[in-house]
N, C-alpha and C positions, 0 to 999 in steps of 0.2 A: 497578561494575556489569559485566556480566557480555554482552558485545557480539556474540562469535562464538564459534561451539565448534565442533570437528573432532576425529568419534570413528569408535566402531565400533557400529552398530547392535544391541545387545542384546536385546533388544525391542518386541514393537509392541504397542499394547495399540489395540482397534480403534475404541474411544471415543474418540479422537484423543489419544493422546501416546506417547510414544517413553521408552525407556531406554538412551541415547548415553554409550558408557565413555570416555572420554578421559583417556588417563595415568591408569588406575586408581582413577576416580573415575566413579559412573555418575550421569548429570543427567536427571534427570522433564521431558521438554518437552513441552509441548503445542501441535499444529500443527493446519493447518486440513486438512479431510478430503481434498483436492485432493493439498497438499505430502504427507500421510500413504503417499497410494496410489501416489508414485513411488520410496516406502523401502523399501527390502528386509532383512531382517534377517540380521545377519551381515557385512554391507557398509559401505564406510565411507561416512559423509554428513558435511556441512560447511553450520551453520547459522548463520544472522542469527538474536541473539535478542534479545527484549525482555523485561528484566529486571522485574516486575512486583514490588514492596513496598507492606505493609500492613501495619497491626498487628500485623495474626495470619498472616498470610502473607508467603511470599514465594515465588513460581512464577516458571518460564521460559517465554516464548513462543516458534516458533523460526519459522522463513522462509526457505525454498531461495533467494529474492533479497532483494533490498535495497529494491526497491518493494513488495514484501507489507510489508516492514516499516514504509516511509514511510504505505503507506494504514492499515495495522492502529494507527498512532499517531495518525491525524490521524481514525480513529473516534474512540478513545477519549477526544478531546477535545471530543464531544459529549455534551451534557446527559442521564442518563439510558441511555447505553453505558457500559458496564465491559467487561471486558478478554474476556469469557467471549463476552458478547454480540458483541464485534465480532470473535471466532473466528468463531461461529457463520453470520456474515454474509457471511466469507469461505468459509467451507466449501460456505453455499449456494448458490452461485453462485460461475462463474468470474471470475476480476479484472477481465476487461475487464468485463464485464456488469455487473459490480456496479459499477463508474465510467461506464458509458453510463446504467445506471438513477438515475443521479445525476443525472448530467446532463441527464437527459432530463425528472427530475422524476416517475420511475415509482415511486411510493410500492406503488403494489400490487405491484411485483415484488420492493422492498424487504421488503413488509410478510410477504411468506411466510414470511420465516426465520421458527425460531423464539425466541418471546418480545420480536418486533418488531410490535406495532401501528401501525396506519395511523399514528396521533396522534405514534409517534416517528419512524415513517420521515419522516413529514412534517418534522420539527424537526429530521433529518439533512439532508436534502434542503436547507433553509434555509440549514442553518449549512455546508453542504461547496461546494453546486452554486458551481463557478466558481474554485472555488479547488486542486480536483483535476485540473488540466488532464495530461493526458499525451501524451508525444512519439511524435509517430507511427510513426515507424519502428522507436523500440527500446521506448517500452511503459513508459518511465519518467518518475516525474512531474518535472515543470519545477522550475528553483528561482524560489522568489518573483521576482526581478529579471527573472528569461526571464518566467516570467508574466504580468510586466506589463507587458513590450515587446511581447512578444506581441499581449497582450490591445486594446494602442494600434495596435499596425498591423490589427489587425481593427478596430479603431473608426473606422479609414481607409479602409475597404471593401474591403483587400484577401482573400481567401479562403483559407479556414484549411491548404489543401494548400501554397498560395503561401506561405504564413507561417511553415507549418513545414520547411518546405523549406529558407527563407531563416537561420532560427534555427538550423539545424544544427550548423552552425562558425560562429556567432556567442561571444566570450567574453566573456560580460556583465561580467568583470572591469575592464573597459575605460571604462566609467562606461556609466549608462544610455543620455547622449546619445550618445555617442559607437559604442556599440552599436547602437543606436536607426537613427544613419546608416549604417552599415553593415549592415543588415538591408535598408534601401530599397536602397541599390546591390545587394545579394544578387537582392530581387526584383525 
């Protein structure tokens, strides 16, 4: 599969996707309207993508970082989101907003994209809220194990600026508990 490309911007088409040459090969990606409007044509870009396969298909998704890509995967593994639908989701709103209105359980600002009804935003909402957490300072999401140290020292009552503070230079590699303590000495 087909994970990162680094080309020359050949074309924009404004319906969101890109014609990116790389070593003599031009790739059709499709990006969300955000990443689209910082591409210039002619220039070189370097994108995270998401390899999309299906019967009858097979498309690129692509992504200026690596957290567009972690959230645009962890839609599509929502009941009733496809791959078009969770562009769309990101094109309508910027990343953080569309991870606060998760958060926050705002189905109606979900629900504006379109081809999102109340009734899925709701079921997105269900299935993500809690598990999209992002690091405050760089805006990227946690990995499971910070997650859920995380999640435990907030169940401790400490406050989520103290927490993310504390998890900075935390390396969960270190075993849970053992992280776990080292996150209290931090705060």
């Amino acid at each position: 599969m087909i994970g990162w490309l680094t080309g020359k911007v050949r074309e924009i088409d404004p319906s969101g996707s890109i014609l990116l040459e790389t070593q003599g090969v031009g790739y059709d990606v499709a990006l969300s309207i955000q990443s689209l409007c910082t591409l210039k044509q002619g220039e070189p870009a370097s994108l995270y993508i998401h390899t999309y396969v299906k019967e009858d298909q097979l498309a690129l998704f692509g992504f200026l970082s690596a957290k567009e890509r972690a959230l645009f995967r962890k839609l599509n593994t929502v009941s009733g989101i496809g791959a078009r639908t969770a562009l769309n989701m990101m094109s309508g709103m910027p990343l953080t907003e569309l991870l606060q209105a998760i958060e926050n359980a705002d189905d109606a600002a979900i629900a504006r994209t379109p081809g999102i009804g109340k009734k899925t935003a709701q079921r997105l909402i269900l299935e993500l809220k809690g598990k999209l957490t992002m690091d405050a300072d760089s805006g990227t999401p946690l990995s499971n194990e910070l997650n859920d140290l995380r999640s435990a020292l907030l169940n401790l009552g400490y406050k989520p600026a103290q927490v993310d503070k504390s998890l900075k230079d935390i390396d969960i590699s270190i075993g849970f508990d053992a992280a776990f303590r080292a996150a209290l000495k931090a705060i």
